[in-house]
C-alpha positions, 0 to 999 in steps of 0.5 A: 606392013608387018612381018608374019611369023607362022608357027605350026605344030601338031600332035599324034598319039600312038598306041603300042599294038604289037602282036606275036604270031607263031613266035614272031613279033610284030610292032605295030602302032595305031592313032589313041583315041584322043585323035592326031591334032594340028594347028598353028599360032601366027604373029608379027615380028620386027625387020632384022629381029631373026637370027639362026645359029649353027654351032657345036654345042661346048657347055653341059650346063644351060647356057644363054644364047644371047651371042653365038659364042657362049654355048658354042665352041669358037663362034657359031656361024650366024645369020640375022641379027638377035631378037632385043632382050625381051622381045623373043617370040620363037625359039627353034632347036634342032639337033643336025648330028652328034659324034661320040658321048654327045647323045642329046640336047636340051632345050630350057627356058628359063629354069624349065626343061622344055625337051631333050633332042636327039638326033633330028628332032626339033622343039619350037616353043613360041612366046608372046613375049619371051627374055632372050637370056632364058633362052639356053641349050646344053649337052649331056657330056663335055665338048671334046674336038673331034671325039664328042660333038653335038650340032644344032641349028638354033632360029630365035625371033621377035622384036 
């Protein structure tokens, strides 16, 4: 029996609607008429191929997350163990919390910018197969301790 990895998603474009009525504004959003959409891709994956990272983000250029230590400060705290070099069938981001310049985070696959994260916002991109050293994250201004620090949560799974 095969493990299930169910990734979900959706969509909701928002039309800006604001309206001022006797000089106050008001700001409203109404659903476009495309509609809001969901859905979901469902997989399998290998035993002990997940690994979650939580760390503070130390490079401000891409970098690989092919251990918990090359784009973390110190070692991230690691659960599960790495998807195998080219068996990435999920890479999740979240960024926790920032301190100081550490405004986002952003999340490449390969050379592609796939999003730039803000406080609370997460990006999953799913693969059928996917090489784990495409798999990279940075931050916008440099690690300092204390003063300017980005926290993610970072889930990649696969075979």
């Amino acid at each position: 029996m095969a493990n299930k990895l169910i990734m979900r998603c959706s969509l909701e474009p928002q039309i800006d609607a604001s309206e001022t009525v006797d000089s106050v504004a008001y700001q409203n959003y109404h659903i476009d008429n495309v509609g809001s959409h969901g859905g979901s891709i469902t997989t399998t994956y290998t035993d002990a191929k997940a690994i979650k990272y939580v760390g503070e983000v130390d490079v401000t250029a891409a970098a690989a997350l092919t251990d918990g230590q090359v784009a973390f400060n110190g070692t991230a705290t690691t659960s599960g163990t790495e998807p195998g070099a080219n068996g990435v069938k999920a890479f999740y981001v979240k960024l926790d919390s920032v301190l100081g310049n550490a405004a986002n985070v952003t999340v490449t696959y390969e050379d592609n910018i796939h999003a730039v994260l803000t406080v609370g916002e997460s990006c999953l991109i799913p693969f059928t197969v996917g090489t784990l050293a495409d798999c990279k994250i940075h931050t916008n201004t440099a690690w300092v301790a204390s003063t300017h620090v980005a926290t993610v949560t970072v889930v990649l799974v696969g075979d």
